[in-house]
N, C-alpha and C positions, 0 to 999 in steps of 0.2 A: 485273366488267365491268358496266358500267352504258351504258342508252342514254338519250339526253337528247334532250329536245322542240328543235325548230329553233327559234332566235328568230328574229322579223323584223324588217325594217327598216320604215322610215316607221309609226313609231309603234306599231306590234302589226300594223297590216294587213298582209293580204298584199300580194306583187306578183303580174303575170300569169306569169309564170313559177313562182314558189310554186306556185299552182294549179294548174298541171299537173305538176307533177313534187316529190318525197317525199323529203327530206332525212333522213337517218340520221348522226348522231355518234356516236360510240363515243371510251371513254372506257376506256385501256389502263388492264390490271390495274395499279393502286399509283398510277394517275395522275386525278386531278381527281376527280370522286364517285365513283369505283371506290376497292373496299376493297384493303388493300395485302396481298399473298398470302403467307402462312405461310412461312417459312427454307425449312422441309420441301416447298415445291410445287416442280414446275421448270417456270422462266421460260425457256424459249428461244423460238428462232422455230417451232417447228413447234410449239408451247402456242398462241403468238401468233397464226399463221395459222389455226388451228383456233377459235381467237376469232372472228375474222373472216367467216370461215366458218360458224357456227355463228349469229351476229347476220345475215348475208345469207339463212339457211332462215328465222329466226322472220318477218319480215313479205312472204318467199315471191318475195324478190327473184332473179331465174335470173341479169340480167346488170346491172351499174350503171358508173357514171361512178365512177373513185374518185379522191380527193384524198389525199396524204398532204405531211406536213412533218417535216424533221426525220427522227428514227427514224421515225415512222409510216411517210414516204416509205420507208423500208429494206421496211419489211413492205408495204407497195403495190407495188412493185417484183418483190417474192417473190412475192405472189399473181397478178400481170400474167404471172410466168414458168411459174408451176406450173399455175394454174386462170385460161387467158386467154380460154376461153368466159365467164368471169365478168365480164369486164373489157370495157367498153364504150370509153373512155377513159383513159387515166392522166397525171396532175398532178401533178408534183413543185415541192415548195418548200423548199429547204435542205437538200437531200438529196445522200447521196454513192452511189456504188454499190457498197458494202457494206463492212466493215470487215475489214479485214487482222489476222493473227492475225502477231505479233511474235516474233523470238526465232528 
């Protein structure tokens, strides 16, 4: 799991809203500068939410706005339902609500 710096727009500056408020990206295990986790680890969702979870203690966040897309939105979703004192807002973008097991 890696956290990576916010980039800004207009040129490196910030804006007024930058300035008052603290962007956090997270960057799921095996995807973008996160290392890809071992056959032997288990990746489910409650690994994933505990990511999640564990990146909101280090910089001491109690409650945030969250975005997710895609899968991420599956596990925004999950955390909105299990820990919704965490959850200030929720943002979905290309998200379903959850996936169906077949058969």
């Amino acid at each position: 799991m890696t956290l990576t710096p916010p980039r800004f727009a207009q040129g490196g500056r910030q804006s007024r809203r930058q300035r008052y408020a603290v962007v956090v990206r997270l960057d799921l295990r095996g995807h973008g500068a996160s290392q890809v986790p071992p056959e032997s680890s288990t990746l489910d969702m409650a690994r994933l939410m505990a990511d999640v979870e564990e990146l909101l203690v280090h910089p001491g966040v109690e409650a945030c706005h969250v975005v997710g897309n895609s899968g991420e939105g599956y596990i925004a979703q999950n955390l909105a339902m299990k820990a919704p004192e965490k959850v200030k807002s929720l943002m979905l973008f290309g998200s379903t609500a959850g996936l169906r097991k077949r058969g």
